[in-house]
Kinemage of the C-alpha trace (Angstrom):
@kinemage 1
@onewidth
@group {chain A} dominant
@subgroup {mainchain}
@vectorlist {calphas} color= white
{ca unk a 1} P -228.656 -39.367 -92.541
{ca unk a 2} L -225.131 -40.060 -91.086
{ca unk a 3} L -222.791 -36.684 -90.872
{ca unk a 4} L -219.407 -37.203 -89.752
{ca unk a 5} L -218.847 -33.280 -90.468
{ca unk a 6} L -220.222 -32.778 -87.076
{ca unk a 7} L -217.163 -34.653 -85.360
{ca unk a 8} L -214.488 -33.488 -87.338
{ca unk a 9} L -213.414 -30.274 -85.566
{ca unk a 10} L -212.500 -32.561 -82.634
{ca unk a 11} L -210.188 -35.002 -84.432
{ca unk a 12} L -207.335 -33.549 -82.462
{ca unk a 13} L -209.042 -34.473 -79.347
{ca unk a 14} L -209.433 -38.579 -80.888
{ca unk a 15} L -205.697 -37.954 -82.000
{ca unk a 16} L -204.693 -36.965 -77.895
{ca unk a 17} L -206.890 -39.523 -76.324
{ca unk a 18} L -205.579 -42.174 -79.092
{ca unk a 19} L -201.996 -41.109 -77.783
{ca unk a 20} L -203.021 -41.860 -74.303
{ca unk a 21} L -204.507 -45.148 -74.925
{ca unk a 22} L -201.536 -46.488 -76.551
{ca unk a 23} L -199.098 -45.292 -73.843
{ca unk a 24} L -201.324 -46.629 -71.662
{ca unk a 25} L -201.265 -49.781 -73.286
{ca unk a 26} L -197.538 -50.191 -73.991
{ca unk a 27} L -196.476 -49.662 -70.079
{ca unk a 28} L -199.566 -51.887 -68.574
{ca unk a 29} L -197.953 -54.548 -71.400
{ca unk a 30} L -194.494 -54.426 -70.275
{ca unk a 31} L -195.717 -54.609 -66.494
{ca unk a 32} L -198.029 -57.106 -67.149
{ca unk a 33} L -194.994 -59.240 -68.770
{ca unk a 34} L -192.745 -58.661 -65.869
{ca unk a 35} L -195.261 -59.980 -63.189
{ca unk a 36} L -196.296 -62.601 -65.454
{ca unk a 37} L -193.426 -64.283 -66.215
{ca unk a 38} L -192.221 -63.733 -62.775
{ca unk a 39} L -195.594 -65.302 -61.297
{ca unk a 40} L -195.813 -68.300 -63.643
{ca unk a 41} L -192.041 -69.061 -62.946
{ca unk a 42} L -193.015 -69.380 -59.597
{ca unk a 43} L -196.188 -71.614 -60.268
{ca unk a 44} L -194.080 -74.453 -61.901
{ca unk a 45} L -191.823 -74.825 -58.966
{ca unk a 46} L -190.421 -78.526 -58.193
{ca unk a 47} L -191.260 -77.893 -54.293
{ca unk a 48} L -194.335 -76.719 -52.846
{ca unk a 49} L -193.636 -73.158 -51.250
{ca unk a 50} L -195.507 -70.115 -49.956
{ca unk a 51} L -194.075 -68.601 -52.815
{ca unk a 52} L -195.715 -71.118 -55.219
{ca unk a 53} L -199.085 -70.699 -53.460
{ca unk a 54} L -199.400 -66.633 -53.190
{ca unk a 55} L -198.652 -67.185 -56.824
{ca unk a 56} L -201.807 -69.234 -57.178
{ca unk a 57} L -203.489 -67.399 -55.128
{ca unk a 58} L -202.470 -64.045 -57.194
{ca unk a 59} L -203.909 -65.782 -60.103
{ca unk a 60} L -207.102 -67.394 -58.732
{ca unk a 61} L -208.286 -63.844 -57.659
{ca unk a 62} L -206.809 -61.710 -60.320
{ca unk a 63} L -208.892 -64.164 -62.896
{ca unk a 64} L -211.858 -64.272 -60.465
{ca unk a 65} L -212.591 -60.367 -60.179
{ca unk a 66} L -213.662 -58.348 -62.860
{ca unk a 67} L -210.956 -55.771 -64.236
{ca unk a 68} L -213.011 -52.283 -63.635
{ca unk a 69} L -213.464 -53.868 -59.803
{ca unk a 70} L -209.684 -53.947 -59.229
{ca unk a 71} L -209.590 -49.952 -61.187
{ca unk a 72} L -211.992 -48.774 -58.685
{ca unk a 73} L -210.297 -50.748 -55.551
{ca unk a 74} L -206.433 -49.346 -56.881
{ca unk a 75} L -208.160 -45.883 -57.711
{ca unk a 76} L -210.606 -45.426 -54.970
{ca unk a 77} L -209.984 -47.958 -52.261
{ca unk a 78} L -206.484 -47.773 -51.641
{ca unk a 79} L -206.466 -43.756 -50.745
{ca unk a 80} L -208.983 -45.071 -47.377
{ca unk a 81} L -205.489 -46.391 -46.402
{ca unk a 82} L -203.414 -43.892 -47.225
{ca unk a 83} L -201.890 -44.385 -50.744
{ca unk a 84} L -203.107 -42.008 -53.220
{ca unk a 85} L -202.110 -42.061 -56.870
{ca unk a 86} L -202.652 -40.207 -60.245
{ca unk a 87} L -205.280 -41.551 -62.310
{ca unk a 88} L -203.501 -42.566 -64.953
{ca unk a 89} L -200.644 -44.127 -62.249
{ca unk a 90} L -204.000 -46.124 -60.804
{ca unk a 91} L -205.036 -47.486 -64.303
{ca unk a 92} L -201.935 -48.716 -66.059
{ca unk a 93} L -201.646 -50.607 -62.380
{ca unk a 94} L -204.411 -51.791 -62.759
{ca unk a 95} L -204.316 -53.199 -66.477
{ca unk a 96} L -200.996 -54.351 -65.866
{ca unk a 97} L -201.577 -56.325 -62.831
{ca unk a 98} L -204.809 -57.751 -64.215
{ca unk a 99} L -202.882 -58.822 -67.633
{ca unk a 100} L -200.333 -60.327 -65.500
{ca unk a 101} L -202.567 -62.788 -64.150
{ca unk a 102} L -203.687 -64.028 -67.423
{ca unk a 103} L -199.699 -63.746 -68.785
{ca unk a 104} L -199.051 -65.746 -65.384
{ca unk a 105} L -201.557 -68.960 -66.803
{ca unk a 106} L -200.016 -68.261 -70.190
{ca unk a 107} L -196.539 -68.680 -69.066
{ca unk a 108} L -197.332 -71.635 -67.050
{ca unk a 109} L -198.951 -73.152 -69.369
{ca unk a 110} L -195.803 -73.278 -71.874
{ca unk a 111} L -193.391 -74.294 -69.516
{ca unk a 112} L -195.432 -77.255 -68.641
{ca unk a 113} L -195.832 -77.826 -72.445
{ca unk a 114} L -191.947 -78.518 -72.997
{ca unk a 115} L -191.184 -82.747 -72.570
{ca unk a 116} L -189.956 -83.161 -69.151
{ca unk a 117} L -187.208 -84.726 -70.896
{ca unk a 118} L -185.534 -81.640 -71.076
{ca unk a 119} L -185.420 -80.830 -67.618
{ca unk a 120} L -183.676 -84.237 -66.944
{ca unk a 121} L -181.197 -83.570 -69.777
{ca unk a 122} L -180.419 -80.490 -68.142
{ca unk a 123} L -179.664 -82.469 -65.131
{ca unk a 124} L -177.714 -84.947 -66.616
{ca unk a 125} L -175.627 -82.037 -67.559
{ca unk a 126} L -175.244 -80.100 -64.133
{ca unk a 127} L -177.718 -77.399 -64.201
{ca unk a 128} L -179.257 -75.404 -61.436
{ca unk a 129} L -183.144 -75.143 -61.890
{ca unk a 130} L -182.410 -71.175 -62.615
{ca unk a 131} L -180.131 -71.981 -65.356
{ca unk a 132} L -182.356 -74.775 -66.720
{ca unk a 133} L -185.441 -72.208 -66.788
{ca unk a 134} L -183.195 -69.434 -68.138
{ca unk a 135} L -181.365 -71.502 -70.856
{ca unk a 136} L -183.392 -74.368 -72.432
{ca unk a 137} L -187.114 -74.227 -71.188
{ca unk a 138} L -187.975 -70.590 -71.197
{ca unk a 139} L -186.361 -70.489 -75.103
{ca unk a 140} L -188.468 -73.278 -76.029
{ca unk a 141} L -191.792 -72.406 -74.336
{ca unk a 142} L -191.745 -68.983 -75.705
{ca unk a 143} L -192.452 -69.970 -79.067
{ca unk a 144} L -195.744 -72.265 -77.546
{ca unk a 145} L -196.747 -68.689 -75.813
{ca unk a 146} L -196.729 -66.185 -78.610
{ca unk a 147} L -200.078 -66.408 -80.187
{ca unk a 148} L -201.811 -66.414 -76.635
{ca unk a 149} L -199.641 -63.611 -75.841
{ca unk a 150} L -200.733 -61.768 -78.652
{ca unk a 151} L -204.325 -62.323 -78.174
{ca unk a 152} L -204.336 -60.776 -74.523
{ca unk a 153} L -201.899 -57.558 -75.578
{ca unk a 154} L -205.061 -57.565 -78.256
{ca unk a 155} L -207.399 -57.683 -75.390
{ca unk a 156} L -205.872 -55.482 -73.511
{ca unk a 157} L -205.754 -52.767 -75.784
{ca unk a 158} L -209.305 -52.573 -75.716
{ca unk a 159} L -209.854 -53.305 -72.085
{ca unk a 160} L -208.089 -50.189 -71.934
{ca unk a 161} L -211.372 -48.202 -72.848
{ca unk a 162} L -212.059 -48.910 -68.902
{ca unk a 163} L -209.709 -46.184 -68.278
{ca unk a 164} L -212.338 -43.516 -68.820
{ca unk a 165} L -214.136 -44.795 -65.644
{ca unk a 166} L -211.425 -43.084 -63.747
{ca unk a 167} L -211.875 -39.908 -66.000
{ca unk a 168} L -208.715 -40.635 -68.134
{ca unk a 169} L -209.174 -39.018 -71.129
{ca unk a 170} L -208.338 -41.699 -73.789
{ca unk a 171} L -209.605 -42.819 -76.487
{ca unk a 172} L -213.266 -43.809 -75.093
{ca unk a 173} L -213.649 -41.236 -72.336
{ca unk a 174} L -212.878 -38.074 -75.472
{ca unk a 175} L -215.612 -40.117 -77.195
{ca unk a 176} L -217.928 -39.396 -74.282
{ca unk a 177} L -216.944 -35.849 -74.642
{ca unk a 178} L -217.645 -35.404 -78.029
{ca unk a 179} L -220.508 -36.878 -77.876
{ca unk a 180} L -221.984 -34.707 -74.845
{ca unk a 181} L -221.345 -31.819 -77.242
{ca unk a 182} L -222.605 -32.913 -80.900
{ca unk a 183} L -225.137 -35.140 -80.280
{ca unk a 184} L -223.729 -37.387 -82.841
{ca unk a 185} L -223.590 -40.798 -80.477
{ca unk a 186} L -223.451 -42.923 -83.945
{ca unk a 187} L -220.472 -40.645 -85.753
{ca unk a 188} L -218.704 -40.224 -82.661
{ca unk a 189} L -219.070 -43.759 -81.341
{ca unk a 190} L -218.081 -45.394 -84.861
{ca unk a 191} L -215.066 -43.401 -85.504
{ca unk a 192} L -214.036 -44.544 -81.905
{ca unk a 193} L -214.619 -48.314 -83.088
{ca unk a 194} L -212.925 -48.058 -86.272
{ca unk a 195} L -209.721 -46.537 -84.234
{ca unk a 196} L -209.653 -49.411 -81.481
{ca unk a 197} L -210.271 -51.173 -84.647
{ca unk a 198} L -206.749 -49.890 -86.566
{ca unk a 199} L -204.803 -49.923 -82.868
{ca unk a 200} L -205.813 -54.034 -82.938
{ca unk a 201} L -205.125 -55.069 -86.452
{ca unk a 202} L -201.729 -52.968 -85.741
{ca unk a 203} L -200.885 -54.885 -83.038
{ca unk a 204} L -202.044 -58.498 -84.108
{ca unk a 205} L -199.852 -57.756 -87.258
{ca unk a 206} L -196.724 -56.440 -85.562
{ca unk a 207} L -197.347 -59.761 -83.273
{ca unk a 208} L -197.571 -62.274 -86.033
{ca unk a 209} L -194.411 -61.083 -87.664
{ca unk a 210} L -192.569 -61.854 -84.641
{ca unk a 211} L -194.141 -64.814 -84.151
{ca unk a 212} L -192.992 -66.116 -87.857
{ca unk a 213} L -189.927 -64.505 -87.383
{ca unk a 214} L -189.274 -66.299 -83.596
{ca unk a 215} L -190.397 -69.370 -85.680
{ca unk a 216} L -188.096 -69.367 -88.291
{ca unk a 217} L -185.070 -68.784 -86.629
């Protein structure tokens, strides 16, 4: 018989480690934007650069390496050369440099979607390839981005549970506690799942309303 009485004293540890997993997820989002946008700008350049090609080459191995091996290499590889962070510092790193890679592809992928035709019109009418980007392709690709966008902010709320690997305690790693001390893997385990579970219908909401309202106007 299930008995979810055995977990309940520790809701306000679920309701602390749930706070944790969303800040973490909210600041590895916004970073993961930033170097995103910034990388896939600079994988759609005109000219072959070195710039254009460590973007690639950001992507290719960002995309090639598993996330919890770039956690452990921020975390535990980069104090063997003498830059040692916080935990928490190492992991939203982490999950926002991974995301970026992914945000990178993303943003690449609607730029190139827009008809070149717009890039001559802009052109035709004087514009640098910075005011171009900033004024008529980057409006128009956005809308072509936001559902992929909001599947990998999905995605990344949950790949956040890879946090507890660096003893973090959110949302997962509390579940590990709780777990140690009832015994009750299945309770504790499911009310985890059915959290995640709220924090990802919450945000796949909240991201289709923008996306209708980005639409419509």
């Amino acid at each position: 018989m299930l008995d979810f009485s055995a977990v309940l004293p520790y809701l306000h540890m679920f309701g602390a480690g749930t706070l944790i997993t969303i800040r973490a997820s909210i600041v590895a989002v916004l970073l993961g934007l930033a170097i995103g946008v910034a990388v896939g700008a600079l994988r759609v350049l005109p000219f072959a650069s070195l710039l254009r090609m460590l973007a690639a080459a950001y992507v290719y191995v960002i995309r090639g390496t598993p996330l919890l091996i770039q956690l452990f290499f921020i975390y535990f590889g980069l104090p063997s050369l003498g830059l040692n962070l916080p935990a928490f510092t190492s992991g939203v790193i982490g999950l926002g440099i991974n995301s970026g890679g992914y945000v990178a592809e993303i943003v690449r992928g609607g730029i190139e979607a827009v008809p070149k035709g717009q890039w001559e019109a802009a052109k035709v009418l004087g514009l640098s390839y910075l005011q171009t980007m900033r004024y008529i392709i980057l409006p128009q690709a956005i809308r072509n981005m936001l559902p992929a966008f909001g599947n990998e902010f999905v995605t990344l709320v949950k790949e956040s549970s890879l946090l507890s690997t660096l003893a973090i305690t959110e949302l997962t790693m509390v579940g590990q506690q709780v777990r140690s001390v009832t015994y009750a893997s299945f309770e504790t385990f499911a009310l985890v799942g059915l959290i995640y579970l709220l924090l990802t219908s919450v945000t796949s909401n909240a991201l289709s309303w923008i996306e209708k309202r980005w639409q419509v106007r």
